[in-house]
mmCIF file of the N, C-alpha and C atoms, coordinates in Angstrom:
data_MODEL
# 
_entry.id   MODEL 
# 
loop_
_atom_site.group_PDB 
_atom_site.id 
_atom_site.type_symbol 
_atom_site.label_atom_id 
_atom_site.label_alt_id 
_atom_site.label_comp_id 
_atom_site.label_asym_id 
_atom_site.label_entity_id 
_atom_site.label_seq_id 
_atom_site.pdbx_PDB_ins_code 
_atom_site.Cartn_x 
_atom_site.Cartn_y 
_atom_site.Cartn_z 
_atom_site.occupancy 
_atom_site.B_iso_or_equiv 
_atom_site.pdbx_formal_charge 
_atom_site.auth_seq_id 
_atom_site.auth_comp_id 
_atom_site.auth_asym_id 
_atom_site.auth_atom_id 
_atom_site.pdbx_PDB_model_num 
ATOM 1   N N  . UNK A 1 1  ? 28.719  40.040  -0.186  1.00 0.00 ? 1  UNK A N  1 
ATOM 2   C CA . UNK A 1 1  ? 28.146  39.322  -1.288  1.00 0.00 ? 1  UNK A CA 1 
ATOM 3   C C  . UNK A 1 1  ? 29.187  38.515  -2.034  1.00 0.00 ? 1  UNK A C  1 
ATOM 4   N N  . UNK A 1 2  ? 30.526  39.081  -2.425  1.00 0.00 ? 2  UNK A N  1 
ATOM 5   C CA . UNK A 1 2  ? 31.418  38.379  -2.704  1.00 0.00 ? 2  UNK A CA 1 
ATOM 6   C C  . UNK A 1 2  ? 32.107  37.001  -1.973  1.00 0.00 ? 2  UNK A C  1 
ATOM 7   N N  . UNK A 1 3  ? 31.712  36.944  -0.694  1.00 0.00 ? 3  UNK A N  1 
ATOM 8   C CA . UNK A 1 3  ? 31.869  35.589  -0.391  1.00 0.00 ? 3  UNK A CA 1 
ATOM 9   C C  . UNK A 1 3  ? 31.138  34.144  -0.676  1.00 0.00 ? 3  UNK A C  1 
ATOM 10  N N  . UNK A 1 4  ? 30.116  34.382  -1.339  1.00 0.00 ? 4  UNK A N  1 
ATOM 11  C CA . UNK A 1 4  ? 29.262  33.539  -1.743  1.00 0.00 ? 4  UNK A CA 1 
ATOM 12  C C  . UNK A 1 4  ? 28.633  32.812  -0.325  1.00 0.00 ? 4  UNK A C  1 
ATOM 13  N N  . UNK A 1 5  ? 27.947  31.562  -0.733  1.00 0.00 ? 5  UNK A N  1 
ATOM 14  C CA . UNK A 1 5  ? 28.186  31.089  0.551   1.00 0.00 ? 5  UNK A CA 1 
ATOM 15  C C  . UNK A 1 5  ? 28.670  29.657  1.277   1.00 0.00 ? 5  UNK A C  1 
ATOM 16  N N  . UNK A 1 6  ? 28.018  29.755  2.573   1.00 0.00 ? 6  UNK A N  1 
ATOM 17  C CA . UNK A 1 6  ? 29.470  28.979  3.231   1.00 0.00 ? 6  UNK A CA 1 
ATOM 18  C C  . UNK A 1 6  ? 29.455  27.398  2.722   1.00 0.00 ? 6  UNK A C  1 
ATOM 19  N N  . UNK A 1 7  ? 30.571  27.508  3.277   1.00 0.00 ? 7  UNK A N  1 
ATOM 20  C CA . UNK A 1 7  ? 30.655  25.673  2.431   1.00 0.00 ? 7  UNK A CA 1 
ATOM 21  C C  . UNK A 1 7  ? 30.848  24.575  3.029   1.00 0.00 ? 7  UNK A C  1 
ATOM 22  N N  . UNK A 1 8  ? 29.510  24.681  3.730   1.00 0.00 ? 8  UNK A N  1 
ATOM 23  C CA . UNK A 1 8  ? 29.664  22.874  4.674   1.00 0.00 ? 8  UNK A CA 1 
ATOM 24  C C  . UNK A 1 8  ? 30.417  23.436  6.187   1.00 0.00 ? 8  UNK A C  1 
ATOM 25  N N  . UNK A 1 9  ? 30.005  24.394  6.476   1.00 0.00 ? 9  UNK A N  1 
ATOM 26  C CA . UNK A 1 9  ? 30.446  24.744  7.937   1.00 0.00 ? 9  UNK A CA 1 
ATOM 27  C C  . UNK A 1 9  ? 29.983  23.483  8.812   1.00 0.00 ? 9  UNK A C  1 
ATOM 28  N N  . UNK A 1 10 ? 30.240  23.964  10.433  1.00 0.00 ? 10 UNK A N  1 
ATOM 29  C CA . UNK A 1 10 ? 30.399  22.742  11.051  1.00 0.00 ? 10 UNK A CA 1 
ATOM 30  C C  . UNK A 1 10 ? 29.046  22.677  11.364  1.00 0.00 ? 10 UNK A C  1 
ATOM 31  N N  . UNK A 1 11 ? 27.864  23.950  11.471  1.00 0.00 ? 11 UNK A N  1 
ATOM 32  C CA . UNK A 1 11 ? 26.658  24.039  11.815  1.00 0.00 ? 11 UNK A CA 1 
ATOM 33  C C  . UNK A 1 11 ? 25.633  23.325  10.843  1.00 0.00 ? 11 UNK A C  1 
ATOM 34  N N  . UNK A 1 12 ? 26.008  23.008  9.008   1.00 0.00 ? 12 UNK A N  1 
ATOM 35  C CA . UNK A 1 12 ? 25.558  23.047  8.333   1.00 0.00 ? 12 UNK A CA 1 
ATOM 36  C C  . UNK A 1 12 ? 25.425  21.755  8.735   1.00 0.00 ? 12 UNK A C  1 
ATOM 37  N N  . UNK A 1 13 ? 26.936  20.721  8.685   1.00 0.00 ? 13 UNK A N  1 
ATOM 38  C CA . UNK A 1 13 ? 27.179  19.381  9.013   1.00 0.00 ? 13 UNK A CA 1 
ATOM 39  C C  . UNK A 1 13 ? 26.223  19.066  10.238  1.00 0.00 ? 13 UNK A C  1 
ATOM 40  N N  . UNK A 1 14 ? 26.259  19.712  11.135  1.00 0.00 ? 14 UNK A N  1 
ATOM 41  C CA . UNK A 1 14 ? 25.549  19.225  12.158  1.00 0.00 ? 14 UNK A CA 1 
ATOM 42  C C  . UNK A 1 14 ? 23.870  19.391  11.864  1.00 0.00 ? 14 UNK A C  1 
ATOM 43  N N  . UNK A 1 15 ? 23.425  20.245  11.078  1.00 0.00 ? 15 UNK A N  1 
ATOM 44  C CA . UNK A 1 15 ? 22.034  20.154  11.107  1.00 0.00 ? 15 UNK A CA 1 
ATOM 45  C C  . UNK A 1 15 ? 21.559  19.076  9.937   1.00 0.00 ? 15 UNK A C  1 
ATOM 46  N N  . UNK A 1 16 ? 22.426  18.581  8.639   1.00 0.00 ? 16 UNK A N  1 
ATOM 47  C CA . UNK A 1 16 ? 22.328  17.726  8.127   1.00 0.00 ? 16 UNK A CA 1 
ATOM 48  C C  . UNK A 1 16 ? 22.308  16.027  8.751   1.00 0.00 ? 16 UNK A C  1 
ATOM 49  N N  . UNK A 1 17 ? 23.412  16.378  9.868   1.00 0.00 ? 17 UNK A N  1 
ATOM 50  C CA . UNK A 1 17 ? 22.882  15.133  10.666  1.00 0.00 ? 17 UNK A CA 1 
ATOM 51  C C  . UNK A 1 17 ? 21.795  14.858  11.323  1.00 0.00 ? 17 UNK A C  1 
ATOM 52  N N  . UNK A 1 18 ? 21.260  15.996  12.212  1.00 0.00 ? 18 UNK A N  1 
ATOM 53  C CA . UNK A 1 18 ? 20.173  15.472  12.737  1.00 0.00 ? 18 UNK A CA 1 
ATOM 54  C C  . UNK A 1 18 ? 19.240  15.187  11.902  1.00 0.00 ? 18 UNK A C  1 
ATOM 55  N N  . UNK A 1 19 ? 19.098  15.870  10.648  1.00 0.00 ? 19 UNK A N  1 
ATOM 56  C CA . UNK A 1 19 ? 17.810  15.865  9.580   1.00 0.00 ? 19 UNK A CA 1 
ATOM 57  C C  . UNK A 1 19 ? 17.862  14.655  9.044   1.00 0.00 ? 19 UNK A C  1 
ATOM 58  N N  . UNK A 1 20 ? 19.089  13.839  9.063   1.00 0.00 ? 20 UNK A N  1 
ATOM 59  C CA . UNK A 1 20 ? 18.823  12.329  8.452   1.00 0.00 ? 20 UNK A CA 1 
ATOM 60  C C  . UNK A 1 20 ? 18.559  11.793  9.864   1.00 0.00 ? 20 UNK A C  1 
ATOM 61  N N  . UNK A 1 21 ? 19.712  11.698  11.066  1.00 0.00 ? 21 UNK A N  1 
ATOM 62  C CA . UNK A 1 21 ? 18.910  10.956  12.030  1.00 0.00 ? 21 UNK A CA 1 
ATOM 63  C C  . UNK A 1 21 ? 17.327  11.165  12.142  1.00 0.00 ? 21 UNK A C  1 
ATOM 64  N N  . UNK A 1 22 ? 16.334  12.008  12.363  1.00 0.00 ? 22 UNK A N  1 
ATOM 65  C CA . UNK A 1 22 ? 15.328  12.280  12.109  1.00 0.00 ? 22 UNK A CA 1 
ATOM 66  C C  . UNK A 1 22 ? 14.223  11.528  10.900  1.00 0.00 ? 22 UNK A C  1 
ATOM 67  N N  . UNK A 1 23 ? 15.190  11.596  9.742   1.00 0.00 ? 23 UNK A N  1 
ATOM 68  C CA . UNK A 1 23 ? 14.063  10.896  8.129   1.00 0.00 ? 23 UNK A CA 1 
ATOM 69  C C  . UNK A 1 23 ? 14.224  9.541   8.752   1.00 0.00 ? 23 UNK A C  1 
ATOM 70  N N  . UNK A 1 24 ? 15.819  8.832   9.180   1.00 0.00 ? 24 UNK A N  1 
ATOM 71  C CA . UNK A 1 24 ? 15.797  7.693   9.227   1.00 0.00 ? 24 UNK A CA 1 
ATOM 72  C C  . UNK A 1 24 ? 14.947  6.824   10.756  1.00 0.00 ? 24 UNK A C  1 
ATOM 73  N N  . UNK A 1 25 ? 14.922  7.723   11.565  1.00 0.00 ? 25 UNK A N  1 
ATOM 74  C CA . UNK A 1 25 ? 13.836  7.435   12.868  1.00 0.00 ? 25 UNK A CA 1 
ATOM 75  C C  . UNK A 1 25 ? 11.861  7.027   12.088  1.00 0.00 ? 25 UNK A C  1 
ATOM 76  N N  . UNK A 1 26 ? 11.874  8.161   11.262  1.00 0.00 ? 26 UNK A N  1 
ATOM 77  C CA . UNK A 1 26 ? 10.490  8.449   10.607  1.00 0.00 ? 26 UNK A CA 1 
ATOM 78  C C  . UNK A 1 26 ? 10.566  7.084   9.621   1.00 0.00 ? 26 UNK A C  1 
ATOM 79  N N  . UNK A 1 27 ? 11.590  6.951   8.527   1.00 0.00 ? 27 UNK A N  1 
ATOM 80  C CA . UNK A 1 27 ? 11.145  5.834   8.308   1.00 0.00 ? 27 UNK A CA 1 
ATOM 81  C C  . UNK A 1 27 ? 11.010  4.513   8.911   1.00 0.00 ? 27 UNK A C  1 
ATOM 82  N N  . UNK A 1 28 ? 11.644  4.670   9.864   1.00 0.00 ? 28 UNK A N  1 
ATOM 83  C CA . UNK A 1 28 ? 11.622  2.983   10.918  1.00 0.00 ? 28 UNK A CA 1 
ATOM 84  C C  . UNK A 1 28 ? 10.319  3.061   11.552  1.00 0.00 ? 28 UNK A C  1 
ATOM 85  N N  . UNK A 1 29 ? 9.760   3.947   12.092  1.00 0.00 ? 29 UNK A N  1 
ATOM 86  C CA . UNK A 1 29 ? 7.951   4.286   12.409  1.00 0.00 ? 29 UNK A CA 1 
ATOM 87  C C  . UNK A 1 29 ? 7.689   3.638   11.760  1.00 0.00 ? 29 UNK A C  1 
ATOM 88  N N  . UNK A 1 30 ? 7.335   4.495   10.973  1.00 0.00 ? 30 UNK A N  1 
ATOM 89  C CA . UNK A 1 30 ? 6.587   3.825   9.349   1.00 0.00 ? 30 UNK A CA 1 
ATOM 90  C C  . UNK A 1 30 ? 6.648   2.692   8.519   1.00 0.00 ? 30 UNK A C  1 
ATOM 91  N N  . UNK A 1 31 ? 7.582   2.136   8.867   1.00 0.00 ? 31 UNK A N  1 
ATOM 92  C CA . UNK A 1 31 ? 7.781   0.561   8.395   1.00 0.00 ? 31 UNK A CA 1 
ATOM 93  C C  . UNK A 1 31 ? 6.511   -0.316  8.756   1.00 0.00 ? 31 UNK A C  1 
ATOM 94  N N  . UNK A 1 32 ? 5.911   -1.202  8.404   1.00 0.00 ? 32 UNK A N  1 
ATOM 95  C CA . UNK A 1 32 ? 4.661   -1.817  9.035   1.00 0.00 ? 32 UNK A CA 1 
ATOM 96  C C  . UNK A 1 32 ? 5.389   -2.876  9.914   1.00 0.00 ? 32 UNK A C  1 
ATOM 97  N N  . UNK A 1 33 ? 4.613   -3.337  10.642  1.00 0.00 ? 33 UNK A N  1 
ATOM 98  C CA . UNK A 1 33 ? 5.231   -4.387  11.581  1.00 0.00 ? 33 UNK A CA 1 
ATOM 99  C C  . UNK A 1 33 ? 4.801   -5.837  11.114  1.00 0.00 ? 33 UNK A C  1 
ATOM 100 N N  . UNK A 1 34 ? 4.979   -7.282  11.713  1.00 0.00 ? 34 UNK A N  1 
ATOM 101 C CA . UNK A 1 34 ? 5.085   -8.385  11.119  1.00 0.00 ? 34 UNK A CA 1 
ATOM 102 C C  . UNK A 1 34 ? 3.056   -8.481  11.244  1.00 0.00 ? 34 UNK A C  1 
ATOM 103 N N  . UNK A 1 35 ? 2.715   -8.037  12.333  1.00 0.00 ? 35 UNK A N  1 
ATOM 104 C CA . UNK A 1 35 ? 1.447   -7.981  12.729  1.00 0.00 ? 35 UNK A CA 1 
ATOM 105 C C  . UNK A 1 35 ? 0.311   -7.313  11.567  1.00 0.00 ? 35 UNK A C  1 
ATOM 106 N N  . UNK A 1 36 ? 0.994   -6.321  11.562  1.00 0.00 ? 36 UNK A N  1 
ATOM 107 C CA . UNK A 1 36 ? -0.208  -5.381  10.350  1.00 0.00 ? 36 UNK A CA 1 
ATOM 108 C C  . UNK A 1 36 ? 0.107   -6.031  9.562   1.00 0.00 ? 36 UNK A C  1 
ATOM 109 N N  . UNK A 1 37 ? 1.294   -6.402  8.497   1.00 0.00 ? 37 UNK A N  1 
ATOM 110 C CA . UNK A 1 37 ? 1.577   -7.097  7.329   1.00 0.00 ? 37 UNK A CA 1 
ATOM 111 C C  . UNK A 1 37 ? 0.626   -8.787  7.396   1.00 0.00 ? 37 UNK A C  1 
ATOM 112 N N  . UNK A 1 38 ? 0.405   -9.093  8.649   1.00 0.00 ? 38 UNK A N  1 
ATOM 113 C CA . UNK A 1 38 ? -0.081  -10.191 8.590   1.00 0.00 ? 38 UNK A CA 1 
ATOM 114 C C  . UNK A 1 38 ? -1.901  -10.022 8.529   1.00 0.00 ? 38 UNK A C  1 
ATOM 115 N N  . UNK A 1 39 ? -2.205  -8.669  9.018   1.00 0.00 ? 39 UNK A N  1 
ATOM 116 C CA . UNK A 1 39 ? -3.697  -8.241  9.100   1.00 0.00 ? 39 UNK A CA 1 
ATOM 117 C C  . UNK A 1 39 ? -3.776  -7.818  7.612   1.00 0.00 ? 39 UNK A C  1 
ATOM 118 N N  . UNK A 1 40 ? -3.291  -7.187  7.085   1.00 0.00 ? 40 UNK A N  1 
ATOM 119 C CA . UNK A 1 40 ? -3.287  -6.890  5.756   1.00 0.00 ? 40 UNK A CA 1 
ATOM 120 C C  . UNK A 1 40 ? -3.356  -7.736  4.684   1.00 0.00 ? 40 UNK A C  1 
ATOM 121 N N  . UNK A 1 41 ? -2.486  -8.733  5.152   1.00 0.00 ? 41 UNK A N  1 
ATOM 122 C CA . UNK A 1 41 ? -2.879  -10.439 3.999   1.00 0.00 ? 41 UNK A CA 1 
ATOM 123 C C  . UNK A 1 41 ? -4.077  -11.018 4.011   1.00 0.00 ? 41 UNK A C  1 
ATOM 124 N N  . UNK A 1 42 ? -4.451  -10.932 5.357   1.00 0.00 ? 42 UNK A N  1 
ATOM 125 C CA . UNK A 1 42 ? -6.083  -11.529 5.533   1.00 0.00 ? 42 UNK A CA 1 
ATOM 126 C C  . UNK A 1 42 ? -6.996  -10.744 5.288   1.00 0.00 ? 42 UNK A C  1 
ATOM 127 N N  . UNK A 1 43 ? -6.799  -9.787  5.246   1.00 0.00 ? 43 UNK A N  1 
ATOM 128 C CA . UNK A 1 43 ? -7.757  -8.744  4.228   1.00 0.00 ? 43 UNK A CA 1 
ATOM 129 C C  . UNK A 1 43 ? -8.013  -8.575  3.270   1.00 0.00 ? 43 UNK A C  1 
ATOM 130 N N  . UNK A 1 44 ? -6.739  -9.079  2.492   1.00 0.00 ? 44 UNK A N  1 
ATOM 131 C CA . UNK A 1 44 ? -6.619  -8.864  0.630   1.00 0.00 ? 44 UNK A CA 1 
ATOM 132 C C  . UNK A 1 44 ? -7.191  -10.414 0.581   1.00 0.00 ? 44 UNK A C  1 
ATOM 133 N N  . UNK A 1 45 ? -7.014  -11.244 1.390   1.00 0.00 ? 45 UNK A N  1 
ATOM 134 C CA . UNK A 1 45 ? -7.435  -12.915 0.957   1.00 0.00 ? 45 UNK A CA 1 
ATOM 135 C C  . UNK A 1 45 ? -8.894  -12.708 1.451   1.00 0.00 ? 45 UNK A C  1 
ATOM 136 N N  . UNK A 1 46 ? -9.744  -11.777 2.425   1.00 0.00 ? 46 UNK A N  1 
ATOM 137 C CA . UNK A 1 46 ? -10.888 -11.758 2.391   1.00 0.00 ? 46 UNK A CA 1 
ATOM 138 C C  . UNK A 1 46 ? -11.695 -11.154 1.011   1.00 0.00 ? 46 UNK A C  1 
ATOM 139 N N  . UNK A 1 47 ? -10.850 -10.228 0.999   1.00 0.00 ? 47 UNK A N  1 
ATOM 140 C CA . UNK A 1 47 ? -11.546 -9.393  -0.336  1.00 0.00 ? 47 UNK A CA 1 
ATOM 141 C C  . UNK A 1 47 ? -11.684 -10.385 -1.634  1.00 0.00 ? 47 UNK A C  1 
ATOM 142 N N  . UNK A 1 48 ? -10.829 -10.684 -1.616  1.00 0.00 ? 48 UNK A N  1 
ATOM 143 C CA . UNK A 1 48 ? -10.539 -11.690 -3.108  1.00 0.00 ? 48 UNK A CA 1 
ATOM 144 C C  . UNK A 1 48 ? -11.664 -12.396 -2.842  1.00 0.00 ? 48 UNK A C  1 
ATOM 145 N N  . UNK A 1 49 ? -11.956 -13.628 -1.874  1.00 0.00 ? 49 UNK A N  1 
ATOM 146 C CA . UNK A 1 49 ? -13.091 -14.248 -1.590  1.00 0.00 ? 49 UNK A CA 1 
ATOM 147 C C  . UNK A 1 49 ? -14.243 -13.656 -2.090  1.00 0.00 ? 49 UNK A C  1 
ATOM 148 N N  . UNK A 1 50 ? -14.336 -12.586 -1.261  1.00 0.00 ? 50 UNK A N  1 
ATOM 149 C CA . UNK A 1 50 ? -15.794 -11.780 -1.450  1.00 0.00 ? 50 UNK A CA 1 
ATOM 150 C C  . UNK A 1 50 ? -16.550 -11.677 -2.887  1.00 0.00 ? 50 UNK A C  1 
ATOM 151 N N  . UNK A 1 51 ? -14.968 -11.240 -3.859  1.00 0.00 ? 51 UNK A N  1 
ATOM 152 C CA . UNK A 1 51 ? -14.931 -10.640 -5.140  1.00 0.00 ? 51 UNK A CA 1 
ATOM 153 C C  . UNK A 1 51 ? -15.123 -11.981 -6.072  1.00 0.00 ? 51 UNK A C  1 
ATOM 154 N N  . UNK A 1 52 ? -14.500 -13.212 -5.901  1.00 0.00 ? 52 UNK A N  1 
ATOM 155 C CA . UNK A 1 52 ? -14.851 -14.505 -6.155  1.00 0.00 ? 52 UNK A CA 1 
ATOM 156 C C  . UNK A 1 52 ? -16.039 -14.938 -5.839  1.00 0.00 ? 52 UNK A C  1 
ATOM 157 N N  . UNK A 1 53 ? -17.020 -14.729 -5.044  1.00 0.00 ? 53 UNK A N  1 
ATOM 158 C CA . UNK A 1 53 ? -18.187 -15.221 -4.551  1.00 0.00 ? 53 UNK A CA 1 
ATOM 159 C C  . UNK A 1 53 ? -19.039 -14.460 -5.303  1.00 0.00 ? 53 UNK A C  1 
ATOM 160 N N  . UNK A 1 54 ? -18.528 -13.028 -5.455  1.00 0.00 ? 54 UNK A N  1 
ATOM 161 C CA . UNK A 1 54 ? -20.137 -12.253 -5.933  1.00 0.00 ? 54 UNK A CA 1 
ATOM 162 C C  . UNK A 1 54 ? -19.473 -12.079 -7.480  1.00 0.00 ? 54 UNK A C  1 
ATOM 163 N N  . UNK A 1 55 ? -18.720 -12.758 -8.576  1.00 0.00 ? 55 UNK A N  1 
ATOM 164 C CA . UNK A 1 55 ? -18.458 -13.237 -9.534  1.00 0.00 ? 55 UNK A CA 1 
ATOM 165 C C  . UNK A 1 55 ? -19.603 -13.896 -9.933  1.00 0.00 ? 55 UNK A C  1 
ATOM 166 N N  . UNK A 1 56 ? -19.257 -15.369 -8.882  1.00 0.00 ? 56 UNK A N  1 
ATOM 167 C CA . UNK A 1 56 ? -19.770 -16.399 -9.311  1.00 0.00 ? 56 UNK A CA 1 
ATOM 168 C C  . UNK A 1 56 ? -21.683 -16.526 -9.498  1.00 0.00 ? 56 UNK A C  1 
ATOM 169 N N  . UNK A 1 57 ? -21.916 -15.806 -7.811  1.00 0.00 ? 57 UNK A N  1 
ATOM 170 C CA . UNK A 1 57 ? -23.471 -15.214 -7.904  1.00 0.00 ? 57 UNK A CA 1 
ATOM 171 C C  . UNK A 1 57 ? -23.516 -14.750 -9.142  1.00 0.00 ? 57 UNK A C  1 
ATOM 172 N N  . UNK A 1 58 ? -22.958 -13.356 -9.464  1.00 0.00 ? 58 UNK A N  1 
ATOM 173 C CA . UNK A 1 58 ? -23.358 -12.930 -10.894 1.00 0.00 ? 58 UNK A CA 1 
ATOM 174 C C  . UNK A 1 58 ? -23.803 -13.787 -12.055 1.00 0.00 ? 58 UNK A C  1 
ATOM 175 N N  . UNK A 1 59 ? -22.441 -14.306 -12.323 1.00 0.00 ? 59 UNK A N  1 
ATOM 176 C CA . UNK A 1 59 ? -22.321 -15.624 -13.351 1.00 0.00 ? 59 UNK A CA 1 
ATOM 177 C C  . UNK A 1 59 ? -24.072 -16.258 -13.546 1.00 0.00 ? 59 UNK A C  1 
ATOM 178 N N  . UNK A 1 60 ? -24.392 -17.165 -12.312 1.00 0.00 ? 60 UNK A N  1 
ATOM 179 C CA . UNK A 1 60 ? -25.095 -17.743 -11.871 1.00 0.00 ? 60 UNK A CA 1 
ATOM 180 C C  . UNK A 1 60 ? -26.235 -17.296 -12.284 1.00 0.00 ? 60 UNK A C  1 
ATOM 181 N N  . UNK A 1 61 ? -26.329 -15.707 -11.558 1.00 0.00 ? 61 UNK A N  1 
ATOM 182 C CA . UNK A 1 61 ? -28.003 -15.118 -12.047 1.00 0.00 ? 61 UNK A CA 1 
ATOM 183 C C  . UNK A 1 61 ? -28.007 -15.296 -13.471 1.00 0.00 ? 61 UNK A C  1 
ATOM 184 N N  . UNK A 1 62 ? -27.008 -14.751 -14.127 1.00 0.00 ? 62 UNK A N  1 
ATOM 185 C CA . UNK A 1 62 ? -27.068 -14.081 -15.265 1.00 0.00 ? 62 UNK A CA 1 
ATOM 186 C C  . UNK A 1 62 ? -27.232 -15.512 -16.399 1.00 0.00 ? 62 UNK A C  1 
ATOM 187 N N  . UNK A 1 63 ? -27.119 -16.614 -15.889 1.00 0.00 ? 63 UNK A N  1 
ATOM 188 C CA . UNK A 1 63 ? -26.616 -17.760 -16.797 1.00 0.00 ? 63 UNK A CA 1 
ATOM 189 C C  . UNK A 1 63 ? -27.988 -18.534 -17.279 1.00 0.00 ? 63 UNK A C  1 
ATOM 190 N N  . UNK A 1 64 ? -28.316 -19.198 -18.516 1.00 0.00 ? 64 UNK A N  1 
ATOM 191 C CA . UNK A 1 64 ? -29.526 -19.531 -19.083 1.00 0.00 ? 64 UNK A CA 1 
ATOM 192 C C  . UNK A 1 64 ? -29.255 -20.816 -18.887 1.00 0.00 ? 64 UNK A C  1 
ATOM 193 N N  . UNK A 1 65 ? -29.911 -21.853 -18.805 1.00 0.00 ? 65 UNK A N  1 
ATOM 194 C CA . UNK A 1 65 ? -29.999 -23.465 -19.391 1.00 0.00 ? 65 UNK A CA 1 
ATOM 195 C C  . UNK A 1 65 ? -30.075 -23.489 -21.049 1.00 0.00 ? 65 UNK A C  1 
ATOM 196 N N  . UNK A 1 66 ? -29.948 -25.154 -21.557 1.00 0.00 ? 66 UNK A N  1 
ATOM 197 C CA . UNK A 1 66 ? -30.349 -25.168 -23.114 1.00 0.00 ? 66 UNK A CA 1 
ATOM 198 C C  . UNK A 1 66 ? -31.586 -24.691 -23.337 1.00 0.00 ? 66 UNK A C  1 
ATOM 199 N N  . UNK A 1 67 ? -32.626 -25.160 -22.032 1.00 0.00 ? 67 UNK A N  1 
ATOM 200 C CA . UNK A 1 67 ? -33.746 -25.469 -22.410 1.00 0.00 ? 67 UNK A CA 1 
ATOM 201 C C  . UNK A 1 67 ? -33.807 -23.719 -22.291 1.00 0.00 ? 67 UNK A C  1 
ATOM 202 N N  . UNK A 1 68 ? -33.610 -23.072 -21.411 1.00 0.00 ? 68 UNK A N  1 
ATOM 203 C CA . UNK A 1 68 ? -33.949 -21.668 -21.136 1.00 0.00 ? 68 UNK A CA 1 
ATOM 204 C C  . UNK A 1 68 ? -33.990 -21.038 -22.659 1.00 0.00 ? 68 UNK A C  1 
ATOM 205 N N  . UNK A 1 69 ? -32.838 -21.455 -22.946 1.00 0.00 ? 69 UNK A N  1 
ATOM 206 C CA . UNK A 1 69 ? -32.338 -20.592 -24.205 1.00 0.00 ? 69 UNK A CA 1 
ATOM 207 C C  . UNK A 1 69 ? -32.760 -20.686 -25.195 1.00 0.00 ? 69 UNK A C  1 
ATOM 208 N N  . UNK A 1 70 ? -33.103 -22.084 -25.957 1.00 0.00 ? 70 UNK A N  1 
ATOM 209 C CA . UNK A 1 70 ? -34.391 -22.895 -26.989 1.00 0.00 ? 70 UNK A CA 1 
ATOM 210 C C  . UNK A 1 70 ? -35.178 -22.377 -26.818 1.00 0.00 ? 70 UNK A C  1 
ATOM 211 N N  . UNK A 1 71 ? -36.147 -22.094 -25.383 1.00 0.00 ? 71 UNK A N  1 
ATOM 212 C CA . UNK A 1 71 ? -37.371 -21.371 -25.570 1.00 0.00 ? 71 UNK A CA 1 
ATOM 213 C C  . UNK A 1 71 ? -37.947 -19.865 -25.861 1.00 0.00 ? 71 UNK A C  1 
ATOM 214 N N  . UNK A 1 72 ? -36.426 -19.015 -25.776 1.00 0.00 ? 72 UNK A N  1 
ATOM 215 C CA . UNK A 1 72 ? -36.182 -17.887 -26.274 1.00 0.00 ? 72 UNK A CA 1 
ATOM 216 C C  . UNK A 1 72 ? -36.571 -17.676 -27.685 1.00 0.00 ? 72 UNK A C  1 
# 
């Protein structure tokens, strides 16, 4: 118990390496590629559309003329 413990042995060093070679493999996976990043833009520019269109419908239903509104 009095030795506490060890300090950076050569096993420790070596399993710390593989554990970053390993995170840093996992994050290069996980990186998106030029492809998805490019499917992903046309998705957020579809959505926006969509969300712009059924705005404007709204707007539209919801909107009176003078005359509409006078006869109120």
């Amino acid at each position: 118990m009095a030795g506490g413990y060890p300090q950076g042995g050569s096993e420790t060093q070596k399993f710390l390496r593989n554990f970053d070679d390993i995170y840093r493999r996992l994050r290069e996976l996980e990186t998106p590629t030029g492809t998805q990043t490019s499917s992903l833009v046309r998705q957020v520019q579809s959505a926006l559309a969509n969300i712009n269109a059924t705005v404007t419908a709204a707007i539209t239903a919801l909107s009176y003329t003078r005359a509409e509104i006078d006869s109120k």
